[in-house]
C-alpha positions in Angstrom: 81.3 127.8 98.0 84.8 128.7 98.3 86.5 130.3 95.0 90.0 129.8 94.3 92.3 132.9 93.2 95.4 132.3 91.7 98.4 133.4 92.4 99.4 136.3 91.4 102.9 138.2 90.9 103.2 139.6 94.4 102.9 136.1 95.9 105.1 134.3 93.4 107.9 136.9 94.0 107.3 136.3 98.2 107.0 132.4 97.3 110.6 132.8 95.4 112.2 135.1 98.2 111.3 132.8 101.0 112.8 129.9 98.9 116.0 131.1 97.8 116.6 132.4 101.6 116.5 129.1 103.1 118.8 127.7 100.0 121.1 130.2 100.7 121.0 129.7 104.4 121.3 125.7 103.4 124.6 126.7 101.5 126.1 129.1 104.0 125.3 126.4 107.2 127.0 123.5 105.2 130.2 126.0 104.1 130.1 126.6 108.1 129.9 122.6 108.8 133.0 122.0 106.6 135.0 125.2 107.8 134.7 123.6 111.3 138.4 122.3 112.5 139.1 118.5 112.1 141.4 116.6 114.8 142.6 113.3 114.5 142.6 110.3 116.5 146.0 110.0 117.0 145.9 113.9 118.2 143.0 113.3 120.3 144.8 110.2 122.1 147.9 112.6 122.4 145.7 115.5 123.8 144.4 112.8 126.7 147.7 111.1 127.4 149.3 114.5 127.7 146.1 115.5 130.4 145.0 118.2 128.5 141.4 118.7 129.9 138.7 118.2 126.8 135.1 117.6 126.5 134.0 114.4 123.8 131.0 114.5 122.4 129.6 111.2 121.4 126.5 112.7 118.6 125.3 108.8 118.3 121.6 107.8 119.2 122.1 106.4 123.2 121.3 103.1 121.9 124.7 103.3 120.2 126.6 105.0 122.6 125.6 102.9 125.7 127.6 99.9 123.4 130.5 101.4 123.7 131.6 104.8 123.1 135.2 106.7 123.9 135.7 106.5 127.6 134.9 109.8 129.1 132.8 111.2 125.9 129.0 112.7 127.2 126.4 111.4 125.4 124.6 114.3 122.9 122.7 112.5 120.4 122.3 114.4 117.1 118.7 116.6 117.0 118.0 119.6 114.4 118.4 122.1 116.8 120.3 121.9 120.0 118.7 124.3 123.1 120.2 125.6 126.2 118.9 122.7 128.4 121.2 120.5 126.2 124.3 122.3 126.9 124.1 124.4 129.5 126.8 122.2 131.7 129.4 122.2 129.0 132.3 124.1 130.1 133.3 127.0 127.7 137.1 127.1 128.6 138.1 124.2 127.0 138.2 122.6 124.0 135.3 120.9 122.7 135.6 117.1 120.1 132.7 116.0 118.7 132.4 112.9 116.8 130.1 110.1 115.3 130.3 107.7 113.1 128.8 109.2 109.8 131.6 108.3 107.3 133.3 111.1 105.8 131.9 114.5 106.2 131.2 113.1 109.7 127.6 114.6 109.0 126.1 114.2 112.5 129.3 115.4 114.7 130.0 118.7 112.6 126.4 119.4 112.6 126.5 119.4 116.9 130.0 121.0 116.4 128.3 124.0 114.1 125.4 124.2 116.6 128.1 124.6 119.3 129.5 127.4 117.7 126.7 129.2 116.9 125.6 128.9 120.1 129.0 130.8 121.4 131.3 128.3 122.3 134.8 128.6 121.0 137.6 125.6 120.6 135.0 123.5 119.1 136.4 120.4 116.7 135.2 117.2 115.2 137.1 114.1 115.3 137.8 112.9 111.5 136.7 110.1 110.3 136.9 107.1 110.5 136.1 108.6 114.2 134.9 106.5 117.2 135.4 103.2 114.2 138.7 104.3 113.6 139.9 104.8 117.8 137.8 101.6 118.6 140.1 99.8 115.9 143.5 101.2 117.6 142.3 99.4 120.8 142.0 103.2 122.5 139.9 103.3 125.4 136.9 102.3 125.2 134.0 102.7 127.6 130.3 101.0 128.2 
C-alpha cells in the first residue's frame, strides 16, 4: 500500500518559487509584447508605395489568410513558440510588420513580433489595429 506524505515546508517554498517565476516571466513577456513598436496602416502603405523593401507577417490561422490577406504578407500562423525551421528564411536586414486581426493589443501579431525579437531579429513592428480589417477597409491591396 502506498502512504501519502504531506508536504512539507521545503516543498511548499519550491512549489511557491517555481510559481512566482513563471508569473513574473508572464509580467515581464507581456511588458515586452506592449513595448514592441506599433506602425500604422497609412505608414505601412507609405513604406510600400515609397519601395522600401519589408517583410509582412500575416500571424492568422492559413484558413484565414488564404481568404485574403495583405498582398505580399508570408503566411506565420500564431504557435506558442516559434523555432528556427519557422524563420530561418526571413531576412534580418530589413524591417519586419506583423499583424492579425486580434482587436486591440493585437494579441496574436505582437506575440510573433516578441518571438521575433527574442529570437535576434531587429526592426521588428506590429501593424495597429484595426490591422489587416482596417487596410482591407481602405481598399489597399489585397491578395488571395
Amino acid at each position: 500500500m502506498k502512504t501519502v506524505r504531506p508536504v512539507n515546508a521545503c516543498n511548499r517554498f519550491i512549489l511557491s518559487a517555481i510559481l512566482t517565476a513563471f508569473v513574473l516571466t508572464g509580467i515581464v513577456y507581456a511588458a515586452t509584447q506592449a513595448d514592441i513598436p506599433r506602425i500604422s496602416i497609412e505608414e505601412l502603405k507609405a513604406m510600400l508605395d515609397g519601395g522600401t523593401p519589408v517583410t509582412i507577417i500575416d500571424a492568422q490561422p492559413e484558413s484565414i489568410y488564404a481568404e485574403g490577406h495583405i498582398k505580399g504578407a508570408i503566411s506565420l500562423p500564431w504557435k506558442s513558440q516559434l523555432d528556427l525551421e519557422d524563420v530561418w528564411t526571413l531576412p534580418n536586414d530589413i524591417p519586419i510588420i506583423t499583424y492579425c486581426d486580434c482587436g486591440p493589443g493585437e494579441s496574436d501579431s505582437a506575440d510573433i513580433a516578441a518571438q521575433l525579437i527574442e529570437m535576434g531579429f531587429d526592426d521588428v513592428k506590429v501593424l495597429k489595429d484595426p490591422a489587416v480589417r482596417g487596410w482591407k477597409e481602405a481598399g489597399y491591396p489585397i491578395e488571395k
